[in-house]
C-alpha positions in Angstrom: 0.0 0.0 0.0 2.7 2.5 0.6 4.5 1.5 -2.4 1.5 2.4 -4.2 1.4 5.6 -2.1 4.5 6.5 -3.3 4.1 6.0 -7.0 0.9 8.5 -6.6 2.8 10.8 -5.3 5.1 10.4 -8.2 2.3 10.4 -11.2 1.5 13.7 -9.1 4.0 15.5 -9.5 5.0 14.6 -12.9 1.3 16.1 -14.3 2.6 19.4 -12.3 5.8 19.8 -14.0 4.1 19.1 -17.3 1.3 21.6 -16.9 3.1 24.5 -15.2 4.1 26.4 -18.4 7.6 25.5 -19.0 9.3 26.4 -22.3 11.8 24.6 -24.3 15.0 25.2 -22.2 12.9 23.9 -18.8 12.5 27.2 -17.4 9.2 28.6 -16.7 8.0 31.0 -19.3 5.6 32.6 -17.4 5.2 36.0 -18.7 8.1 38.1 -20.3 9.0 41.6 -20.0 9.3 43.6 -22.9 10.8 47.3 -23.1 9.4 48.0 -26.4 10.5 51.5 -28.2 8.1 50.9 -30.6 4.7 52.2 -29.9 2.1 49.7 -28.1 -0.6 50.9 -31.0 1.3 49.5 -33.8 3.3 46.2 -31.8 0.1 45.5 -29.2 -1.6 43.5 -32.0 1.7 41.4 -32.6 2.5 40.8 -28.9 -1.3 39.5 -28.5 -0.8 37.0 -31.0 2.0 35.7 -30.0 0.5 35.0 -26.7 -2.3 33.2 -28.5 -0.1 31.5 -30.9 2.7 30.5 -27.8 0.3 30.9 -24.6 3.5 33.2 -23.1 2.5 36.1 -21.7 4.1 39.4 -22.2 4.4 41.8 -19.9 5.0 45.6 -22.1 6.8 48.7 -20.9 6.0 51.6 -23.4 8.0 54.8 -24.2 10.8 55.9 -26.3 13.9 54.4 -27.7 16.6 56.6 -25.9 14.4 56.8 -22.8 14.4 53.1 -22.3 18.1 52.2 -23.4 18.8 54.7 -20.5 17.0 52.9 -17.9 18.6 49.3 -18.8 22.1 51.4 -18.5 21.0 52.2 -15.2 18.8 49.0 -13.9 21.9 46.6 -15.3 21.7 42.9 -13.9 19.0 44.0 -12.0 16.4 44.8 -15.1 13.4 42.7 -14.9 13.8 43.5 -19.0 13.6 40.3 -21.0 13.4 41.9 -24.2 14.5 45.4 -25.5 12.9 45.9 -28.7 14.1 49.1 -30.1 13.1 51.6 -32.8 16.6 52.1 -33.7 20.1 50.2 -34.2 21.6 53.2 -32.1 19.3 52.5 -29.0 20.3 48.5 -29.3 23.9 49.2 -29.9 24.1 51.2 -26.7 22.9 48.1 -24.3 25.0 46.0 -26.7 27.1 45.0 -23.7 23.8 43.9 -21.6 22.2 41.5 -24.7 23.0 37.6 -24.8 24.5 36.3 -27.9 21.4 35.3 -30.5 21.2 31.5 -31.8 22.2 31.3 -35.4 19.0 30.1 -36.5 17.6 33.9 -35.8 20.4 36.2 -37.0 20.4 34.0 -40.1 16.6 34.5 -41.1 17.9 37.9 -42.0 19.9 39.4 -44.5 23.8 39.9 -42.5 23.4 43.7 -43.1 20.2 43.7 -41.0 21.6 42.5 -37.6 24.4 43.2 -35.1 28.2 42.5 -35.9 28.4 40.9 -32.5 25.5 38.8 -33.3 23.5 40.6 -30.0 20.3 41.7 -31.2 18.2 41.1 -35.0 16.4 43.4 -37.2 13.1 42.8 -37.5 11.6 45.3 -39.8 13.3 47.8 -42.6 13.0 51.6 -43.0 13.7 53.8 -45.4 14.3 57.8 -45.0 12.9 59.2 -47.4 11.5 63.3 -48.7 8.0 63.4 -48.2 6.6 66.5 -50.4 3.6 68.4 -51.5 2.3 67.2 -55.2 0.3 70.4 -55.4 3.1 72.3 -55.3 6.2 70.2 -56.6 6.8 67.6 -59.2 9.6 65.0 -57.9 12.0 66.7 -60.5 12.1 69.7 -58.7 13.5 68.0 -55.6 17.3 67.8 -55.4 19.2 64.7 -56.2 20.7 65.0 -52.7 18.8 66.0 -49.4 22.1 68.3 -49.0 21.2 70.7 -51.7 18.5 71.7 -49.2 20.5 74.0 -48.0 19.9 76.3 -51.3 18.0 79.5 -50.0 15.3 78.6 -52.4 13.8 75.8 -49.6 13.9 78.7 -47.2 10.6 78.4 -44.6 9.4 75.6 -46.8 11.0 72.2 -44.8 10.2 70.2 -41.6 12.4 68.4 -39.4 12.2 66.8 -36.3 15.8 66.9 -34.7 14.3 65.0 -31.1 13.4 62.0 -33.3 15.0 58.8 -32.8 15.0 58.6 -36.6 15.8 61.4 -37.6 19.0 61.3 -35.6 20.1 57.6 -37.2 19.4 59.3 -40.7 22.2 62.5 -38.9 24.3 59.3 -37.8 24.3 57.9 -41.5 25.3 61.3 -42.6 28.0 61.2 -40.3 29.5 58.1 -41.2 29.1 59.0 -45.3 29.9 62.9 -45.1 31.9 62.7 -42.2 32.0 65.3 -39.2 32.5 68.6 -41.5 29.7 68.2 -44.0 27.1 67.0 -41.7 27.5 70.2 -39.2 27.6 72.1 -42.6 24.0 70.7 -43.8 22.6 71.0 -40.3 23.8 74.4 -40.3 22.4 75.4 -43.4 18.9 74.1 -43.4 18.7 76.3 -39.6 19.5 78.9 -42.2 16.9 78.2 -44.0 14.1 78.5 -40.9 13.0 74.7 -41.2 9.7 74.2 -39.2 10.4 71.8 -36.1 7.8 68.8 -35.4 8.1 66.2 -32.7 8.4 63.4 -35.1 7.7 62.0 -38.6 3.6 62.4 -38.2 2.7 66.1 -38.3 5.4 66.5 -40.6 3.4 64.6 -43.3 -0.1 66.0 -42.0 1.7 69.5 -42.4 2.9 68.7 -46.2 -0.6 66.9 -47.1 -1.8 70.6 -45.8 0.2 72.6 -47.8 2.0 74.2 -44.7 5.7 72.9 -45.5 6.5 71.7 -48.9 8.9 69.0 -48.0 10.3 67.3 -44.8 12.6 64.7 -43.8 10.4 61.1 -42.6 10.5 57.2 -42.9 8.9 56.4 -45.6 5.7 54.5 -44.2 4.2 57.3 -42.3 2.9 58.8 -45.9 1.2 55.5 -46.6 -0.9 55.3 -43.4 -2.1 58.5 -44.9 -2.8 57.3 -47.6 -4.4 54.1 -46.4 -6.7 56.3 -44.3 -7.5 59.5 -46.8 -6.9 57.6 -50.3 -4.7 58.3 -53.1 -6.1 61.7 -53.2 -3.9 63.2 -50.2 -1.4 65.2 -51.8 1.6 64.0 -50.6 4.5 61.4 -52.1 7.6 60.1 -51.1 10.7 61.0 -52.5 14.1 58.9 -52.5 17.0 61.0 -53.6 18.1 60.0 -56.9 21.6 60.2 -55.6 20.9 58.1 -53.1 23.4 59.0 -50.0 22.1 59.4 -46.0 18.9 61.1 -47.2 17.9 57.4 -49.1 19.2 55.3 -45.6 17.5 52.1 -44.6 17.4 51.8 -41.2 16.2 48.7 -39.1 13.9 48.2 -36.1 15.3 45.2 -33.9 15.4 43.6 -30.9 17.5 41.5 -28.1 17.5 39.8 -25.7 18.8 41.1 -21.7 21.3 38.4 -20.6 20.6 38.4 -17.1 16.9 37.3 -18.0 15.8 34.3 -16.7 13.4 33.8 -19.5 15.4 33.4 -22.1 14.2 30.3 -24.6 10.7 32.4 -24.2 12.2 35.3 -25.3 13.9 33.5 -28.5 10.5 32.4 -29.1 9.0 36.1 -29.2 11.7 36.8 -31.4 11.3 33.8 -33.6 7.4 34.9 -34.0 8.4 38.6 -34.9 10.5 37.2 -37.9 8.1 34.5 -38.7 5.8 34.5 -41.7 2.7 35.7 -40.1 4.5 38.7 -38.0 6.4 39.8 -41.3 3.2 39.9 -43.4 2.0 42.1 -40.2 4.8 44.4 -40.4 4.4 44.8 -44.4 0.4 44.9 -44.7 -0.4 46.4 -41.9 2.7 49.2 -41.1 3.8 49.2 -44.6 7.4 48.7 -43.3 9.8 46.3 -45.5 10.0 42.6 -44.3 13.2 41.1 -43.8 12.0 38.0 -44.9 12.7 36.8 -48.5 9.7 34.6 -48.0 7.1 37.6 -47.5 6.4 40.4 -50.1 6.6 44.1 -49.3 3.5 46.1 -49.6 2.5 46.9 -52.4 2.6 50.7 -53.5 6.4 50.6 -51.8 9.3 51.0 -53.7 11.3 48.1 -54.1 14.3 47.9 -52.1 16.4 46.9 -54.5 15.4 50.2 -56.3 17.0 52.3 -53.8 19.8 54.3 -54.2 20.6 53.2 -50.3 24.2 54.1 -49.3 24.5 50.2 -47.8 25.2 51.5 -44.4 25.4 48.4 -42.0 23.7 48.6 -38.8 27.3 49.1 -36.8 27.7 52.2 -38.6 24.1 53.6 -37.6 24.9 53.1 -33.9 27.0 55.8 -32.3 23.7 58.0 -31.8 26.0 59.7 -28.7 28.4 61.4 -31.5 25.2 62.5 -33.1 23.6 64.0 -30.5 26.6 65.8 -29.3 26.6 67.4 -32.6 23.1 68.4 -32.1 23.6 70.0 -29.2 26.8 71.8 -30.4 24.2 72.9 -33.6 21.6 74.3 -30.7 18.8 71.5 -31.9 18.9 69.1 -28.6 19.2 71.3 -25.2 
């Protein structure tokens, strides 16, 4: 009889390991934390589904880029972060030294100029910077080959910008590592000359050109297709990709990692897994019109093709030193 007792006990406990949520490395996935960069409007819908698809739940800490790469400098071991998924390369590259190594089998579902050199953190989506202008009142043969020739005193009062945008300051970074230090100061002294309006980010600076208020500003190209998505092909406004291709035609990457002090980790291969999955990469390029890294999922349609851009190839280790750009900034009077 207490033989048999025993045995129970045994079957017992067995049926609680099985059903208490483990994932694949043993641990208990439980729910991970995500610091996402990205805004919860536009990744909520992904992170539900992989919590339907996986049953992991994901735990979501919302706000910008810079803000939250700060706050893993300064939580460090002690970051109840599993995943930092970032708007940028600069804002991964600067917790570089707080990521885990990635498995091959995610860095390689990318193409090698799309993820970290130290093999830290993936990207997971493409952007491209890109001139978003006013059809009313340009033709795309008016625009300069080069976003540095809008420095000319004929764009005076008649460009937006937004220097406080994580974006816009891995486009600056771009320019620094393809100009250098001389020329970028030179073209972010020269469009100050020419009274550029300032905007928070890439949004009202496409609202503002579909208005007529600006007639061109600097933006990734997909926030002038949720326009159009929304207003039709009617809203006077297109995207421009310099003909000379250079910083002002970048393609920039969205990625994440994964915190190396998490205790959560083959969970948080699987959220990364999902995000570069089929399903999540059709998300990214039906639904946010960004590119899919991919090969196996088309871009939206209506996009230029990548392989149409006259992108200066920048890998994602020379978009990372956003610190050098933002001292640059400052020394320019655009960041306090």
């Amino acid at each position: 009889m207490q033989g048999s007792f025993k045995v129970f006990l045994m079957v017992l406990t067995l049926v609680a390991l099985l059903g208490c949520g483990t994932d694949r490395s043993g641990e208990s996935a439980g729910t991970i934390t995500i610091y996402s960069g990205r805004s919860e409007t536009l990744i909520s819908p992904l992170i539900d589904r992989f919590t339907q698809t996986t049953g992991v739940e994901a735990s979501v800490k919302y706000a910008k880029t810079p803000q939250l790469a700060a706050t893993l400098l300064e939580e460090g071991g002690n970051s109840p972060a599993d995943v930092f998924f970032a708007q940028d390369p600069g804002g991964l590259a600067a917790v570089d030294h707080l990521l885990a190594p990635l498995p091959s089998t995610i860095l390689d579902r990318v193409p090698a100029w799309a993820a970290s050199a130290t093999g830290r953190w993936v990207g997971l989506s493409g952007r491209a910077r890109t001139v978003v202008y006013n059809t009313e009142n340009l033709e795309s043969a008016e625009l300069p080959d080069d976003i540095f020739d809008f420095i000319d005193p004929q764009w005076k009062g008649r460009i937006g910008w937004a220097p406080t945008n994580a974006s816009f300051q891995t486009m600056i970074t771009a320019m620094r590592s393809v100009w250098g230090e001389a020329k970028t100061r030179q073209w972010l002294e020269g469009i100050q000359v020419n009274n550029p309006k300032v905007y928070p980010k890439n949004t009202p600076i496409v609202a503002a050109v579909g208005a007529g208020e600006i007639d061109a500003g600097f933006v990734n190209h997909y926030y002038l297709h949720r326009f159009l998505a929304e207003e039709g092909d009617g809203f006077p406004a297109r995207n421009y990709h310099p003909r000379a291709g250079g910083p002002g035609a970048t393609i920039m990457v969205a990625g994440a990692g994964i915190l190396e002090q998490s205790t959560k980790q083959d969970a948080a291969e699987r959220f990364l897994e999902f995000l570069l999955s089929p399903e999540a990469q059709e998300y990214f390029a039906r639904k946010t019109f960004e590119y899919p890294l991919s090969q196996d999922v088309e871009q939206s349609p209506g996009l230029a093709p990548l392989t149409d851009l006259n992108h200066p190839g920048l890998t994602a280790a020379q978009l990372t030193d956003i610190k050098g750009t933002q001292d640059i900034l400052r020394q320019t009077g655009l960041l306090p």
